[in-house]
C-alpha positions in Angstrom: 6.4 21.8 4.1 6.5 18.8 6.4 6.1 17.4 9.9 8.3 15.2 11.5 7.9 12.7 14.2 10.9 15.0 16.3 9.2 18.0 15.8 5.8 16.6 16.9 7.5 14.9 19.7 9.4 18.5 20.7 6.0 20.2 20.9 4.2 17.8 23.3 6.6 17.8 25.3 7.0 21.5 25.8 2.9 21.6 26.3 3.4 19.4 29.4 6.2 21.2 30.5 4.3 25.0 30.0 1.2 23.0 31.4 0.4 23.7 35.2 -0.7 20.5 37.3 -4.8 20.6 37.4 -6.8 18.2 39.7 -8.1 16.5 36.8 -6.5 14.3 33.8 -6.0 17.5 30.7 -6.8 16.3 27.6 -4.0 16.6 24.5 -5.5 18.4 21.7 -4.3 19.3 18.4 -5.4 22.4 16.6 -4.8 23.0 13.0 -5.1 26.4 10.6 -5.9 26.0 7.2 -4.7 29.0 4.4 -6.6 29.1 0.8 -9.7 27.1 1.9 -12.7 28.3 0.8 -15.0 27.5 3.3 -18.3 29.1 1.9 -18.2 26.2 -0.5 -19.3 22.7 0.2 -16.7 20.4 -1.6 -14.3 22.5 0.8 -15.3 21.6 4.3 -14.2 19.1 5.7 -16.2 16.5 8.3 -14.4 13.1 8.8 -13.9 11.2 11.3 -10.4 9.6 12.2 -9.8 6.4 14.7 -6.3 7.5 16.5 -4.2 4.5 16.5 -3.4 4.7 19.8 -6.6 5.9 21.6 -7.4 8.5 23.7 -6.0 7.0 27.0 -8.3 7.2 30.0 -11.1 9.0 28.2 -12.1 7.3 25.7 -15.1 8.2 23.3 -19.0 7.4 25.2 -20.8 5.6 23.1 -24.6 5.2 22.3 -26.6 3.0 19.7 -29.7 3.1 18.4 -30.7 -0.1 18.1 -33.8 -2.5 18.4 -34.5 -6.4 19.7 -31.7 -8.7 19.1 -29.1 -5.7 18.3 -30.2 -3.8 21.2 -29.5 -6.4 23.5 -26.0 -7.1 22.3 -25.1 -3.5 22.3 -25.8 -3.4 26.0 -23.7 -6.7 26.2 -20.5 -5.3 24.4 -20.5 -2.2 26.7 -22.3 0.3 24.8 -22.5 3.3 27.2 -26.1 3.7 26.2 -28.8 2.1 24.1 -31.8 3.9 22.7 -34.2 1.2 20.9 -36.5 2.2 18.1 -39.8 2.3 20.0 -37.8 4.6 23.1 -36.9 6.9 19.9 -40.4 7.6 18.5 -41.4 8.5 22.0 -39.3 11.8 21.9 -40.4 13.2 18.6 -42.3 15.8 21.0 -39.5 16.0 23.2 -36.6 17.2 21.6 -35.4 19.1 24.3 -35.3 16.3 27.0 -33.6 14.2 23.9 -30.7 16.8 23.3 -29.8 16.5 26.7 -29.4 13.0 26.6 -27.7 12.9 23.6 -25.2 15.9 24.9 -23.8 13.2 26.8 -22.4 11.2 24.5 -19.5 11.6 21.9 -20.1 8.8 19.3 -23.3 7.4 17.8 -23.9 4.0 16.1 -27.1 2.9 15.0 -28.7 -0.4 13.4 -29.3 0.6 9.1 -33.0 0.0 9.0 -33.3 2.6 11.5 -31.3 5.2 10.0 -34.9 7.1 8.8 -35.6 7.4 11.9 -32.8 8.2 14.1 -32.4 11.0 11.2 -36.0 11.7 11.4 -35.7 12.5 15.3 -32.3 12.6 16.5 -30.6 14.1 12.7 -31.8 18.1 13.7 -29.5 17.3 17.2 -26.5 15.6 16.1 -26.4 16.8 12.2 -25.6 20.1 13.2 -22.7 18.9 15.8 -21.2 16.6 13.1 -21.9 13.4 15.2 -24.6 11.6 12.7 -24.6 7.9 13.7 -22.7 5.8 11.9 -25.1 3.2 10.2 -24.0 -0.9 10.8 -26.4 -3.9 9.9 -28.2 -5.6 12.3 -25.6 -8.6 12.4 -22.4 -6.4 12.3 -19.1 -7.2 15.0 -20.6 -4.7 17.6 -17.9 -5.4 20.0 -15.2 -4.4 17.4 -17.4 -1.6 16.0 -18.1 -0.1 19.4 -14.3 -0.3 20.5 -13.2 1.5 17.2 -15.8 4.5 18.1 -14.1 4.9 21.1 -10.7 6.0 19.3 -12.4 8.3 17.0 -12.5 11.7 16.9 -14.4 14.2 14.5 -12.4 16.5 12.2 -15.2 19.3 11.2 -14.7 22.9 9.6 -17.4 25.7 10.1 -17.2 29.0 9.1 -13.3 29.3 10.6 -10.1 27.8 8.6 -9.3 25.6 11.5 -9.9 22.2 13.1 -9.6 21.2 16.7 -9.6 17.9 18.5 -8.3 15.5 20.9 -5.2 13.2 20.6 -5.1 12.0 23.7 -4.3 12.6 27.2 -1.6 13.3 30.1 -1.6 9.4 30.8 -0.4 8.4 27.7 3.2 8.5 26.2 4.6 11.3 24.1 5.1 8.5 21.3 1.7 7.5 21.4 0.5 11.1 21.2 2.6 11.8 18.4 1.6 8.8 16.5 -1.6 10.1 17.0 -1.2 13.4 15.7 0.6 12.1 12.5 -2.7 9.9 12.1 -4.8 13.3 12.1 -2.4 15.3 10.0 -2.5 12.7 7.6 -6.3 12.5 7.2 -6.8 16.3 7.1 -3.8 16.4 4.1 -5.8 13.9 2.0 -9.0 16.2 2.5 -7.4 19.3 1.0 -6.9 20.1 -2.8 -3.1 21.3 -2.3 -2.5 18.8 0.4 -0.2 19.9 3.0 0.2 23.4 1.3 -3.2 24.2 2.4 -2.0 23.5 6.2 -0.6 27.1 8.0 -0.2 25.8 11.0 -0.2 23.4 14.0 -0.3 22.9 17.4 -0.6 21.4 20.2 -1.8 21.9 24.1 -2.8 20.7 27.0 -7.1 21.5 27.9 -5.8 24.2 29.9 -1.9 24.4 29.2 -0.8 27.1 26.6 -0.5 26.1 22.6 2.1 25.4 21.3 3.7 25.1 18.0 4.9 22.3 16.0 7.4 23.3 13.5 7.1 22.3 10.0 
């Protein structure tokens, strides 16, 4: 079993094709069944988070950072969408809920390492259980680079169903840059499965509200 780039290529563009006009840009997203995955055990689950080589077009990933003093004020700088500093953080340990809905808003989380305890302490019961656990950087770290590479990444993350789901893109890019993204996710779940691709039953691909679409292997 394998996937080629014509047969990725095929499917999306069918999915535009089936997909009506909307009055907003759809989003591309690939879904993907698993077969002889044990899910009720750990080692078998799979969270990771891929960067899509080519981006997610005109929606890119919103970004926030934890962050405190010098690192606070460079996030802000390099077009973080939102910075929440160490002493803002401690001030919502009694208000989860008006925390959650801030965080809600945003896709991808960064957050300076010595703050890690904390961000888990307060923020970990929110976005543990969505998958979306900051990714820790030092205090000196590229933020420009590291922010711009969040914003291509999507979350691959099993629960109790043999499937994963997520974006590739959207109507305004190319089918070839969609496809290259797709191959980029395909890839990544294969190396997370004991029989590789033979734990893969099947793929495909729609528009956010277009019909699905399969991609034949």
């Amino acid at each position: 079993m394998s996937v080629s780039r014509d047969a990725i290529l095929e499917a999306i563009r069918e999915a535009r094709e089936r997909s009506k006009k909307r009055n907003f840009t759809q989003s591309f997203e690939l879904i993907i069944n698993l077969r002889d995955v044990d899910l009720k055990r750990p080692e078998n689950r799979i969270n990771e988070r891929v960067e899509l080589p080519k981006g997610l077009g005109s929606k890119p990933q919103k970004v926030c950072v934890f962050a405190s003093g010098g690192m606070a004020l460079r996030a802000k700088r390099e077009g973080a969408d939102h910075v929440i500093t160490g002493d803002e953080l401690k001030t919502y340990v009694d208000r989860r809920k008006e925390l959650k809905k801030i965080l809600k808003e945003y896709d991808m989380f960064i957050a300076e390492a010595p703050l890690m305890p904390l961000v888990g302490r307060v923020a970990g019961p929110i976005l543990g259980p969505r998958g979306r656990m900051p990714t820790p950087v030092p205090p000196n770290a590229p933020l420009k680079d590291v922010i711009e590479r969040h914003r291509r990444m999507v979350v691959l993350r099993t629960r109790d169903k043999p499937y994963l789901m997520c974006k590739v893109g959207d109507e305004t890019m190319s089918d070839e840059d969609i496809a290259e993204n797709i191959e980029a996710v395909i890839s990544a779940v294969v190396g997370k499965l004991k029989k590789g691709i033979r734990n893969i039953k099947s793929i495909y691909v729609k528009t956010t509200m277009g019909e699905a679409v399969k991609i034949k292997v």
